[in-house]
MMTF fields as JSON, N, C-alpha, C and O atoms, coordinates in Angstrom:
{
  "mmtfVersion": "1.0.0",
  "mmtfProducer": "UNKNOWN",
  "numBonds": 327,
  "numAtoms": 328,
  "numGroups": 82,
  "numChains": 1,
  "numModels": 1,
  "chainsPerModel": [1],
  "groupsPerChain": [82],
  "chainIdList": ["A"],
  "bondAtomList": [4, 2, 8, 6, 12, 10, 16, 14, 20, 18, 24, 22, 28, 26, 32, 30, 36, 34, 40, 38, 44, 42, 48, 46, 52, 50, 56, 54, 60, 58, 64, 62, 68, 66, 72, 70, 76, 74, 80, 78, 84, 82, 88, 86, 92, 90, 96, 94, 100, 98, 104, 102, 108, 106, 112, 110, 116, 114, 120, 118, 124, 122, 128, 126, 132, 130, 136, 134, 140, 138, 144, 142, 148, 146, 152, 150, 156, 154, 160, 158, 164, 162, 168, 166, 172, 170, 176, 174, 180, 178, 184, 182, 188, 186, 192, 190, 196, 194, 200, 198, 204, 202, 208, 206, 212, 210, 216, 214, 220, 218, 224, 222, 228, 226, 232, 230, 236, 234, 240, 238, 244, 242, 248, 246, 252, 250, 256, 254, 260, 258, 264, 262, 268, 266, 272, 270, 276, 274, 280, 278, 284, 282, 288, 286, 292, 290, 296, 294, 300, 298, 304, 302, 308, 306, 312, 310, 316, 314, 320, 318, 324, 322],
  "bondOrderList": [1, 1, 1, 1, 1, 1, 1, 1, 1, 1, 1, 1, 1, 1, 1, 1, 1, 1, 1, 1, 1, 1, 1, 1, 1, 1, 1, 1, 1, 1, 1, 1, 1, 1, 1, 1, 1, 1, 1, 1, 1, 1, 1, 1, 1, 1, 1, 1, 1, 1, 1, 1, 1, 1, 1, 1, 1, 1, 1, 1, 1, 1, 1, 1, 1, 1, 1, 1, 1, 1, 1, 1, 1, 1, 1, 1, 1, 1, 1, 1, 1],
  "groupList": [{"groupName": "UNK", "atomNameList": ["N", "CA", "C", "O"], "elementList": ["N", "C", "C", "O"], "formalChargeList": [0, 0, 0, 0], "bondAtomList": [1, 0, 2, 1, 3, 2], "bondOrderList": [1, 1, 2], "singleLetterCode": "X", "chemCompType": "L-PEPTIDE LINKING"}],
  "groupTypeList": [0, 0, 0, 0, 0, 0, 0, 0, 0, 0, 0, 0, 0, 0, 0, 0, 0, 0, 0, 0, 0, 0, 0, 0, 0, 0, 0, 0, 0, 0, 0, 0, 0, 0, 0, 0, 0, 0, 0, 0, 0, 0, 0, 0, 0, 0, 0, 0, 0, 0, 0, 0, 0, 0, 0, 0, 0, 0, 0, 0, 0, 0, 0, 0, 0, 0, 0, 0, 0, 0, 0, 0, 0, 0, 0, 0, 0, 0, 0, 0, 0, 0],
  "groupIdList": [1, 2, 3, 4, 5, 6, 7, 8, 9, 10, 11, 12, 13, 14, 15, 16, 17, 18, 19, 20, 21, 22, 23, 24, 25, 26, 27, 28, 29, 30, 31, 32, 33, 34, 35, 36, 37, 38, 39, 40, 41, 42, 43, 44, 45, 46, 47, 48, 49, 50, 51, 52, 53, 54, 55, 56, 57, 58, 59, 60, 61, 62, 63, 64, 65, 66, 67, 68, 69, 70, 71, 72, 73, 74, 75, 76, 77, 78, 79, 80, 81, 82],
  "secStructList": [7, 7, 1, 7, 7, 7, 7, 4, 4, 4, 7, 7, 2, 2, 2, 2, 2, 2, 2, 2, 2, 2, 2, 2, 2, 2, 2, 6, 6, 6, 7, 1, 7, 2, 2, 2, 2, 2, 2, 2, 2, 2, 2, 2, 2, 2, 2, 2, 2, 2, 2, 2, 2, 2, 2, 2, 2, 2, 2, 2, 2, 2, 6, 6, 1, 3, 3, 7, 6, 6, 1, 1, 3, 3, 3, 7, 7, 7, 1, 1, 7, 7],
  "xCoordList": [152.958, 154.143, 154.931, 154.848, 155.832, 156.378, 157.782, 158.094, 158.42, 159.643, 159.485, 158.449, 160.263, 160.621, 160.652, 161.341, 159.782, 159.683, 160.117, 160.014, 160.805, 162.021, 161.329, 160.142, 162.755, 162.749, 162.142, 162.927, 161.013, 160.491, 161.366, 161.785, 161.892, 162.629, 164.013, 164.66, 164.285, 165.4, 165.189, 165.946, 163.935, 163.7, 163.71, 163.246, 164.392, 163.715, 162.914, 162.302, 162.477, 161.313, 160.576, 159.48, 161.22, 160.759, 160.751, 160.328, 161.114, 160.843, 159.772, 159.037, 159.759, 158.421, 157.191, 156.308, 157.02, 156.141, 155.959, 155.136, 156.729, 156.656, 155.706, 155.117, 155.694, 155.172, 153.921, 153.023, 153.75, 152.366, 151.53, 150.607, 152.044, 151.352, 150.95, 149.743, 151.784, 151.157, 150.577, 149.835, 150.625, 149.577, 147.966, 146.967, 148.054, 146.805, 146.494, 145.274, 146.929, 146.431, 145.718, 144.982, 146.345, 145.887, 144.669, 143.726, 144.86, 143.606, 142.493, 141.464, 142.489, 141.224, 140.917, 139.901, 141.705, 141.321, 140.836, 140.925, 140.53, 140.05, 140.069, 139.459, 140.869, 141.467, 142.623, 143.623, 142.427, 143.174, 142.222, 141.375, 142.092, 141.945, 141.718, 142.163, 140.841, 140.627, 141.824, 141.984, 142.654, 143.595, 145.015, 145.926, 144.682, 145.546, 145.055, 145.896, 144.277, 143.872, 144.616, 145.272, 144.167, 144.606, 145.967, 146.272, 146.801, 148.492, 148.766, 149.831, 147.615, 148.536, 148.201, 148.673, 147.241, 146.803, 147.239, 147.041, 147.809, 148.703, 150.29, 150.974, 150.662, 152.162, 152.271, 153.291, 150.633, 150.671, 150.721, 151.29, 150.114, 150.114, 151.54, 151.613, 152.785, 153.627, 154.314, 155.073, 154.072, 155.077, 154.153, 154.654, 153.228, 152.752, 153.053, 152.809, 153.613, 153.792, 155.834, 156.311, 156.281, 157.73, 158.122, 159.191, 156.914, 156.682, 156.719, 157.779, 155.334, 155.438, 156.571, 156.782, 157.092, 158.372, 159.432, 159.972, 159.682, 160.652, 160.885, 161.931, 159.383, 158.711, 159.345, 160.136, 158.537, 158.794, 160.344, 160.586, 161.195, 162.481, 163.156, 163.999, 162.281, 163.13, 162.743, 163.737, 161.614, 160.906, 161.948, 162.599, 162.177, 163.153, 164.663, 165.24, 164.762, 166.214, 165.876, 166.463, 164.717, 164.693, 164.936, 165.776, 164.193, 163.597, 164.918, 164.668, 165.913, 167.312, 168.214, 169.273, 167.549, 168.391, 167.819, 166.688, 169.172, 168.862, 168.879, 169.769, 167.995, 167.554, 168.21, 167.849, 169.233, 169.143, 168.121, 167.34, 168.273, 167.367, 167.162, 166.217, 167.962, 167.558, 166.33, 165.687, 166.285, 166.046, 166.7, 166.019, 167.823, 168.524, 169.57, 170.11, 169.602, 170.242, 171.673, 172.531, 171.593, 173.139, 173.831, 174.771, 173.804, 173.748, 173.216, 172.162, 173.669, 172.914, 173.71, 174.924, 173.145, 173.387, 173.725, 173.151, 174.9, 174.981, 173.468, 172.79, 173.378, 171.869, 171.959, 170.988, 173.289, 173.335, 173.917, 174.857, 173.484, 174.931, 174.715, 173.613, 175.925, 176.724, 177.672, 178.218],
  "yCoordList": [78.875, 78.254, 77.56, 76.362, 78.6, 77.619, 76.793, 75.741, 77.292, 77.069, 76.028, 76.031, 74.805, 73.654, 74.188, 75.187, 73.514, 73.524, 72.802, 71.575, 73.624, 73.183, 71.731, 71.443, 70.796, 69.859, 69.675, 70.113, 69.158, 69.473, 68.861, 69.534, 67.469, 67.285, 68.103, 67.776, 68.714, 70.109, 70.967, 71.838, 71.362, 72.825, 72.78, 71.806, 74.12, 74.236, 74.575, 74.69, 74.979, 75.144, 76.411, 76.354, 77.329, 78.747, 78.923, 80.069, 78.238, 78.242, 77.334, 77.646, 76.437, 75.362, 76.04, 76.141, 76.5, 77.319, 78.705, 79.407, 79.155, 80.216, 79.949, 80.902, 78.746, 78.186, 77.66, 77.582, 77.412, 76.558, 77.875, 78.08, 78.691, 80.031, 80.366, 80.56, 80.5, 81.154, 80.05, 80.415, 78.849, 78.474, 78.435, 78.911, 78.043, 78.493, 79.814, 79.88, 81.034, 81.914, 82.266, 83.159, 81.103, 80.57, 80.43, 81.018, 79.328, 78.152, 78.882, 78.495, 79.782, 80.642, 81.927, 82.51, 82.543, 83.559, 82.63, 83.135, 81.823, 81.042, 80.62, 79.817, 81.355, 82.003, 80.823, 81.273, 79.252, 78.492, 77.57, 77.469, 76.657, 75.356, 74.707, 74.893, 73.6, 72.358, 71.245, 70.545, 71.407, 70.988, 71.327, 70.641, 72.798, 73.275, 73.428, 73.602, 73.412, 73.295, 71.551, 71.191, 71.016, 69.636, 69.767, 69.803, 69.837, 69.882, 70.951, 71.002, 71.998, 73.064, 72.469, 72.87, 71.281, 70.946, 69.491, 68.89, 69.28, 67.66, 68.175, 67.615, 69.232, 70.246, 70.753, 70.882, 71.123, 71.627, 70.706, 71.002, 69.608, 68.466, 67.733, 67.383, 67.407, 67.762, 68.68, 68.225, 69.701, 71.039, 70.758, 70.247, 71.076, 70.779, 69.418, 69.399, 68.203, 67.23, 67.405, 67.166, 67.865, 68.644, 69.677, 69.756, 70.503, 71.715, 70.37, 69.847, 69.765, 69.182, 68.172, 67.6, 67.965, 66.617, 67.812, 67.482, 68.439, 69.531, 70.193, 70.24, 70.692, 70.811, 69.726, 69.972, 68.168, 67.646, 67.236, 66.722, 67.39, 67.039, 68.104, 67.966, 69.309, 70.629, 70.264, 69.954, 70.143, 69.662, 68.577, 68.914, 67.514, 66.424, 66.753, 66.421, 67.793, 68.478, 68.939, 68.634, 69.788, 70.889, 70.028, 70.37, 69.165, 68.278, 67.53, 66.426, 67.579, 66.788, 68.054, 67.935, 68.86, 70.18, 69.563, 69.48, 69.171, 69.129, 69.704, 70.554, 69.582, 70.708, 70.134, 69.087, 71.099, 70.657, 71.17, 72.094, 70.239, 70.845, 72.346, 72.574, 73.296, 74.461, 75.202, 76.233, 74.084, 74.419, 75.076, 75.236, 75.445, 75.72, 74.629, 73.596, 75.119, 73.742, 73.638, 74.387, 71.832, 71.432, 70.952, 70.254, 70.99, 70.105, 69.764, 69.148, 69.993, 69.614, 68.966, 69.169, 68.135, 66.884, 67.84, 68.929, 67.492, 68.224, 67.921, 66.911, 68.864, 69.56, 68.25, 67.496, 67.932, 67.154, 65.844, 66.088, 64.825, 63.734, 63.27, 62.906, 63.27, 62.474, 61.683, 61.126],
  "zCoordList": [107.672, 108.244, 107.151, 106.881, 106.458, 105.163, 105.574, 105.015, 106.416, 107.439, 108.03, 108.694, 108.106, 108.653, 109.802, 110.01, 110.903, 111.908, 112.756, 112.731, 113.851, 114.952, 115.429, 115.588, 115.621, 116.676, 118.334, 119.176, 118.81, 119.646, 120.413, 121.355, 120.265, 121.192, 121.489, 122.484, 121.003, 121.359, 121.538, 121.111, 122.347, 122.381, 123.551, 124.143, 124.36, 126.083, 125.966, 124.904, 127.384, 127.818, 127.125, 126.567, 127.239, 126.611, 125.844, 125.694, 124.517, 123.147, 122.569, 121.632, 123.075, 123.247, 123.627, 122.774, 124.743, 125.274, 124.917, 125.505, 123.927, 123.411, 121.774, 121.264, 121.212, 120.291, 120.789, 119.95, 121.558, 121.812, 121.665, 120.877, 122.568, 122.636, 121.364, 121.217, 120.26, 119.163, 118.544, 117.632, 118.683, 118.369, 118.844, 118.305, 119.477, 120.995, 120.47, 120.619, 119.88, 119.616, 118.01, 117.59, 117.423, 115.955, 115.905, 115.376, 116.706, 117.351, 117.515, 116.962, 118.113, 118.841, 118.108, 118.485, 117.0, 116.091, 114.8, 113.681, 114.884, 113.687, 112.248, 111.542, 112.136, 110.714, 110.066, 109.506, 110.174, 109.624, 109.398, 110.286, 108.176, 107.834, 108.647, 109.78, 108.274, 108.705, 109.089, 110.088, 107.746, 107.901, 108.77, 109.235, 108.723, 109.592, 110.867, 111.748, 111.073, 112.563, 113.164, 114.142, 112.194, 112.578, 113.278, 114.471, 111.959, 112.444, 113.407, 114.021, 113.582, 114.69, 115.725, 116.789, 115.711, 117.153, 117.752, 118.808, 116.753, 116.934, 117.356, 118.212, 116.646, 117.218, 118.559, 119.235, 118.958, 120.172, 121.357, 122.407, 121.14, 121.804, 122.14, 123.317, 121.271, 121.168, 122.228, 123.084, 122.14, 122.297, 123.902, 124.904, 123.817, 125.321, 126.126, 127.332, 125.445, 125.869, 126.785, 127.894, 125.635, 125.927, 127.041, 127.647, 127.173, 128.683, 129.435, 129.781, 129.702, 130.975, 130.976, 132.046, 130.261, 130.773, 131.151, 132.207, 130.923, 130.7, 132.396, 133.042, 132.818, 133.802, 134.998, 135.909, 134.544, 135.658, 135.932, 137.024, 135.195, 135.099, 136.247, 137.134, 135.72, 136.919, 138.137, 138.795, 138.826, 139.818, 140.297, 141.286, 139.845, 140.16, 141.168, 142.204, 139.785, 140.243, 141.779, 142.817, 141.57, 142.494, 144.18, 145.012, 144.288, 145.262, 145.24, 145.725, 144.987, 145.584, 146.692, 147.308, 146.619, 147.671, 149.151, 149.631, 149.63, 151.027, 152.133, 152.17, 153.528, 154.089, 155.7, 156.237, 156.268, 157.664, 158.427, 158.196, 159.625, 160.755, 161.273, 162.028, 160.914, 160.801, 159.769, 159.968, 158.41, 157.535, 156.385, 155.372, 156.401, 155.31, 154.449, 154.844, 153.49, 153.152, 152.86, 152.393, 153.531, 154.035, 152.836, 153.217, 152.043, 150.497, 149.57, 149.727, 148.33, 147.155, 146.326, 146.328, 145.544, 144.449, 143.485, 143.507, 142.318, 140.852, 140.122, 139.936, 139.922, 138.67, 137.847, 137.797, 137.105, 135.934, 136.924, 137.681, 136.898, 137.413, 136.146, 135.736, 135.385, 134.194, 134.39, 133.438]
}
């Protein structure tokens, strides 16, 4: 990994989680350092810390769609309120 490695706090979801993955796949073919095991596993922690906030943020959104008594829904809140 000689490449400055991306900002976790700017990554969505699928690029984050697209990294954990290859790390997680590092991780388990064994084939890195001591040392590198370290940092791939303090990055992943990280990058996995970023999914789930990322995660529960959508969940948030999701759960503001409101539902009439039919069940379909009568209204929803903007995604973003800014």
């Amino acid at each position: 990994m000689s490449a400055e490695p991306a900002d976790i706090a700017k990554m969505p979801f699928e690029a984050a989680l697209a990294e954990l993955e290859r790390i997680v796949d590092q991780l388990e073919k064994g084939n890195v350092t001591l040392d590198d095991s370290i940092r791939l596993y303090e990055r992943g922690e990280e990058l996995k810390a970023r999914c789930d906030f990322l995660l529960k943020d959508a969940e948030m959104r999701i759960e503001k769609i409101a539902l009439g008594p039919d069940g379909k829904p009568k209204g929803v809140v903007p995604l973003d309120p800014a």
